[in-house]
MDTraj code that builds the backbone (N, CA, C; nanometers):
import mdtraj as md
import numpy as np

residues = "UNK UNK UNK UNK UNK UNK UNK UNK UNK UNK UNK UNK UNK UNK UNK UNK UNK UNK UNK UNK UNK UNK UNK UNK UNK UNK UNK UNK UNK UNK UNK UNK UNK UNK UNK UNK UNK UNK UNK UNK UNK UNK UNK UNK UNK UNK UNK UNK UNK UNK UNK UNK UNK UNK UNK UNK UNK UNK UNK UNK UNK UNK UNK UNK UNK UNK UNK UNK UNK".split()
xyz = np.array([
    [-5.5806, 6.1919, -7.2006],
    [-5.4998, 6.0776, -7.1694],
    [-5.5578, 5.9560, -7.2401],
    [-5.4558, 5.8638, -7.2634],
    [-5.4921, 5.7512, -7.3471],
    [-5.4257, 5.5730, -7.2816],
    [-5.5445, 5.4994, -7.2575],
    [-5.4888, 5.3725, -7.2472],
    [-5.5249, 5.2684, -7.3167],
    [-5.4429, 5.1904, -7.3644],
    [-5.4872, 5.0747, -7.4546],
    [-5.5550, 5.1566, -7.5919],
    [-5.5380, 5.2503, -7.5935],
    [-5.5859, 5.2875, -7.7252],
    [-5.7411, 5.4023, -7.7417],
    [-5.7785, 5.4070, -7.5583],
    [-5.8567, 5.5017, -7.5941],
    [-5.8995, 5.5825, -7.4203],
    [-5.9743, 5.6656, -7.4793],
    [-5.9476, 5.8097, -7.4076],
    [-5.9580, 5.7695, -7.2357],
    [-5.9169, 5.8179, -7.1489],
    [-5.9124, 5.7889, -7.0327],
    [-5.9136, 5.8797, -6.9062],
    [-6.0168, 5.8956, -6.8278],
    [-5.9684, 6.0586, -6.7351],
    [-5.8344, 6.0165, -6.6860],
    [-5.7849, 6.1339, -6.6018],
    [-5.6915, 6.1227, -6.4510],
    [-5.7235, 5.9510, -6.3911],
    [-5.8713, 6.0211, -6.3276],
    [-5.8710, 5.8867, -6.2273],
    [-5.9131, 5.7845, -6.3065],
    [-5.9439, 5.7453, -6.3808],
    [-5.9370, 5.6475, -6.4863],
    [-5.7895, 5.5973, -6.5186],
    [-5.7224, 5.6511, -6.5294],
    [-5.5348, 5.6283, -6.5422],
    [-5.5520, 5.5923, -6.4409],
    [-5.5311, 5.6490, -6.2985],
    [-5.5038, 5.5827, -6.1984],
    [-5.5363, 5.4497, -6.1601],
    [-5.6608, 5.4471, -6.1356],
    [-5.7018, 5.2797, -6.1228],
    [-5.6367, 5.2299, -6.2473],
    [-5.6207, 5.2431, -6.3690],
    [-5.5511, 5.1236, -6.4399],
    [-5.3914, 5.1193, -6.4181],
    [-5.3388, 5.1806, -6.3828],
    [-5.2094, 5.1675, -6.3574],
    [-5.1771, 5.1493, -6.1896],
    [-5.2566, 5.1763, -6.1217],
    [-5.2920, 5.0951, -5.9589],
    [-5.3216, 4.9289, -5.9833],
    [-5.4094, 4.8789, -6.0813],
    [-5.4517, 4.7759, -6.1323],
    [-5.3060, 4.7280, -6.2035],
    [-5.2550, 4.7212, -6.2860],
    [-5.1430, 4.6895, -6.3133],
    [-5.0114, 4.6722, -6.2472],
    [-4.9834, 4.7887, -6.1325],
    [-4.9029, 4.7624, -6.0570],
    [-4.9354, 4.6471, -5.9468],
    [-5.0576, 4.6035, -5.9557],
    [-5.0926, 4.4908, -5.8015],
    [-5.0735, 4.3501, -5.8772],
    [-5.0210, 4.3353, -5.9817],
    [-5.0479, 4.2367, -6.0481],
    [-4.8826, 4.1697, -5.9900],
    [-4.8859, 4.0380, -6.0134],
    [-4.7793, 3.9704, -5.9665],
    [-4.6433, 3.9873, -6.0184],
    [-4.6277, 3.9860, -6.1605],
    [-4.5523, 4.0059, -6.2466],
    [-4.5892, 4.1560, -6.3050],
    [-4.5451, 4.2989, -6.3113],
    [-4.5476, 4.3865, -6.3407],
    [-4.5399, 4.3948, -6.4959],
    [-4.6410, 4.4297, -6.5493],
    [-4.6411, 4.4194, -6.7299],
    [-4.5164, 4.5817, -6.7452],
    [-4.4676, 4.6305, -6.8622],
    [-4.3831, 4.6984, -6.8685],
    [-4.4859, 4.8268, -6.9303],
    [-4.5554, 4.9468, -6.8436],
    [-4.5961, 5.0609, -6.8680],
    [-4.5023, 5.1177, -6.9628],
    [-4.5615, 5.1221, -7.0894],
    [-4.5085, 5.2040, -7.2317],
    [-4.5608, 5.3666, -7.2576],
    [-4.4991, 5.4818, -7.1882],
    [-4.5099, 5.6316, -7.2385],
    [-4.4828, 5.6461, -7.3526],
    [-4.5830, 5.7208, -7.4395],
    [-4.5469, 5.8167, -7.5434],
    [-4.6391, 5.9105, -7.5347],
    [-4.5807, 6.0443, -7.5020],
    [-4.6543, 6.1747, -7.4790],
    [-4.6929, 6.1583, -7.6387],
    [-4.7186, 6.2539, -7.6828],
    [-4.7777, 6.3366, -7.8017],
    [-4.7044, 6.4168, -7.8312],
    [-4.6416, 6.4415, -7.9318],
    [-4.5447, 6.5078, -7.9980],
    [-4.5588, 6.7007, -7.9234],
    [-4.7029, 6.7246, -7.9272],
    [-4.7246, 6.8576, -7.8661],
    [-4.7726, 6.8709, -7.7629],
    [-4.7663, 6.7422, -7.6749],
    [-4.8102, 6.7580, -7.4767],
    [-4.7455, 6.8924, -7.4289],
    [-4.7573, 6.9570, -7.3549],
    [-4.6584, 7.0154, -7.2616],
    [-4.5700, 6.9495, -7.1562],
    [-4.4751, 7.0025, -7.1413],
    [-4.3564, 6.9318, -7.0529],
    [-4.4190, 6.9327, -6.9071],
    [-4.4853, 6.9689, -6.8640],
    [-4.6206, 6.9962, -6.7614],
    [-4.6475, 6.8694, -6.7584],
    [-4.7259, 6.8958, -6.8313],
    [-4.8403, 6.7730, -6.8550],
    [-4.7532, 6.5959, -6.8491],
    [-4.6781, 6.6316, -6.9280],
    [-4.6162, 6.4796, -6.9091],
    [-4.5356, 6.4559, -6.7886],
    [-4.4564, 6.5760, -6.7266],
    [-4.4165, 6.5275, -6.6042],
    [-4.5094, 6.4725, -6.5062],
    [-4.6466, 6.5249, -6.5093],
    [-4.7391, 6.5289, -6.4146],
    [-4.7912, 6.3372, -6.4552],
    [-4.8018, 6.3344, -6.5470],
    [-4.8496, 6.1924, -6.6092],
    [-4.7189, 6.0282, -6.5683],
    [-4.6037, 6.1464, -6.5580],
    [-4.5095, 6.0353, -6.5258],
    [-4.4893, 6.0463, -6.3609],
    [-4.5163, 6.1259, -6.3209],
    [-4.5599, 6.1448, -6.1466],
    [-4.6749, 6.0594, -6.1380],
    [-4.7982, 6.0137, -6.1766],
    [-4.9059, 5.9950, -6.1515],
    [-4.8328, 5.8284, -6.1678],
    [-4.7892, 5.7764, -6.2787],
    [-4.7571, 5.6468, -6.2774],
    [-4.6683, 5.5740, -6.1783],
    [-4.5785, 5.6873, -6.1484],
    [-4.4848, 5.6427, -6.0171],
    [-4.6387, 5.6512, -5.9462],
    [-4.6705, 5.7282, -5.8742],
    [-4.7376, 5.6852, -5.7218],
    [-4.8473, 5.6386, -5.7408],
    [-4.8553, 5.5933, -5.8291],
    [-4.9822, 5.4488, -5.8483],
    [-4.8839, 5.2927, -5.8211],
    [-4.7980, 5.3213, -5.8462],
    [-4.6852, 5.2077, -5.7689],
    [-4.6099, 5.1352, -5.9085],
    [-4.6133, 5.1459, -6.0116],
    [-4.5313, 5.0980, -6.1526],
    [-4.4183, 5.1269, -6.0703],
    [-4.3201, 5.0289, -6.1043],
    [-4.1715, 4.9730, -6.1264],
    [-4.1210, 4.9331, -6.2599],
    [-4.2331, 4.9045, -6.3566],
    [-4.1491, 4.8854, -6.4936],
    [-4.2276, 4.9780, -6.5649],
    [-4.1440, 5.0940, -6.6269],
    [-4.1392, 5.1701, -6.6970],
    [-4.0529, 5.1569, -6.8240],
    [-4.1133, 5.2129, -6.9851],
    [-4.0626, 5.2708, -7.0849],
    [-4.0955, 5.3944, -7.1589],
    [-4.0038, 5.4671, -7.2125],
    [-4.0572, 5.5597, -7.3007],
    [-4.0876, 5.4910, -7.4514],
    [-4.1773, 5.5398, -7.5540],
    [-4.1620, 5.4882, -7.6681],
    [-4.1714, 5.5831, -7.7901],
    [-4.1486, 5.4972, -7.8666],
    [-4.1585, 5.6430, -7.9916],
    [-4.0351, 5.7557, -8.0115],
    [-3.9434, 5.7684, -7.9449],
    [-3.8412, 5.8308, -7.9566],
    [-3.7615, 5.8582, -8.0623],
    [-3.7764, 5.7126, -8.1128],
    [-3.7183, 5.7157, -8.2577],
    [-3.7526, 5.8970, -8.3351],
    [-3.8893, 5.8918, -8.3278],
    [-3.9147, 5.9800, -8.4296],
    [-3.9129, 6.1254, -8.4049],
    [-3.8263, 6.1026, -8.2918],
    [-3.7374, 6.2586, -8.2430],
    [-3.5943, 6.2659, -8.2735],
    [-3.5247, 6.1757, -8.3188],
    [-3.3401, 6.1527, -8.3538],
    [-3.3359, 6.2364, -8.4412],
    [-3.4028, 6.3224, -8.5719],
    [-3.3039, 6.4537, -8.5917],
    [-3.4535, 6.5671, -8.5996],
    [-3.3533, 6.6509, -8.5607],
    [-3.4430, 6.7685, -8.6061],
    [-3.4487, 6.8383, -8.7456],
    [-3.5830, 6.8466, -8.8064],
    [-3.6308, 6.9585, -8.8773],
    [-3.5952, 7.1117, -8.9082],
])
top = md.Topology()
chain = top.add_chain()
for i, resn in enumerate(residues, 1):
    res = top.add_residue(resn, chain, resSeq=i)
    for name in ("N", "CA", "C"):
        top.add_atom(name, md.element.get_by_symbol(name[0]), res)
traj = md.Trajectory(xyz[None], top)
């Protein structure tokens, strides 16, 4: 897992996105799995951000899924 640009456990995610959600104004949590996550893995990562308490959510990077190979 990755925040701000570098490696992060589970509970390391958690407190920063527990930390972010207590904040007054909610900054907008930006997802981009990894092109080869498992669908596992990222559901579990977008479960973990809901019940750390985020309300503003995005996906990103999508773009570079619009056609297939």
């Amino acid at each position: 897992m990755v925040w701000n640009g570098g490696a992060v456990s589970e509970g390391q995610l958690r407190t920063q996105v527990a930390a972010a959600s207590a904040l007054g104004q909610q900054p907008v949590l930006r997802f981009e799995p990894d092109a080869f996550v498992s669908y596992d893995a990222a559901a579990r990562t977008i479960a973990l951000i809901k019940e750390e308490g985020a309300t503003s959510f995005a996906f990103v990077g999508n773009e570079k899924y619009r056609t297939l190979d």
